[in-house]
N, C-alpha and C positions, 0 to 999 in steps of 0.2 A: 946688348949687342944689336937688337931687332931695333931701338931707338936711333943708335948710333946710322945702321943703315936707314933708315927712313930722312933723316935727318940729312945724309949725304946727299940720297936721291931727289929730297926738295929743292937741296940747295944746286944743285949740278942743272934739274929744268930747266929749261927758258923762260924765262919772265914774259908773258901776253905783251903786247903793245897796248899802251892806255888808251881806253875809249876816248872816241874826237863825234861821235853821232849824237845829233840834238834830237831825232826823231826817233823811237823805239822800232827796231826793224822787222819786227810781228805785226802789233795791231796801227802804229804811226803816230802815236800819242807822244806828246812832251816827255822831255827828259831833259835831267840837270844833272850836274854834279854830281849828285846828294843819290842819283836813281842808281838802284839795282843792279849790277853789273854780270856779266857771264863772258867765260872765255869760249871763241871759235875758232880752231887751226891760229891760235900764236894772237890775235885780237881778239880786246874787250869789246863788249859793249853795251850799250846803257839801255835797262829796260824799263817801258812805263809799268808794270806789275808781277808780281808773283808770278805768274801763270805762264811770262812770255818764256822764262829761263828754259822750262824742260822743252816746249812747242821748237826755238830757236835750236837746241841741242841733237833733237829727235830728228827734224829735217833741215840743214843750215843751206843746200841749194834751193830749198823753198825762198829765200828770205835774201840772201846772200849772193852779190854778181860771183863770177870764180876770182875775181881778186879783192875780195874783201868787200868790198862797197854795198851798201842795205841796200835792193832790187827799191826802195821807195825813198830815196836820196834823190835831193835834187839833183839834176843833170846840167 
């Protein structure tokens, strides 16, 4: 039963929007494809290392304009 509901409540989520950022929005390091991803308020995004996921999570207005955009995205 505990399955069944866990199962529902994944599936019923919203799905993150896929990451579109080539720059890591912590420290500004390269990122691809391939890089590390973490969801913020409904978007992904690509980090250059281990370390950016929890920093990004912890404080996402450090980092993040209020509509999503990395505060270090080109203008």
């Amino acid at each position: 039963m505990l399955n069944l509901l866990l199962t529902l409540a994944i599936a019923a989520s919203p799905q993150a929007k896929p990451a579109t950022n080539t720059k890591c929005p912590v420290l500004g390091g390269k990122v691809s494809e391939k890089s590390k991803t973490v969801a913020v308020r409904g978007q992904e995004y690509r980090l250059c290392c281990g370390g950016c996921d929890a920093t990004l999570l912890k404080n996402p207005d450090k980092y993040l304009e209020k509509d999503g955009t990395p505060k270090n995205a080109k203008k």
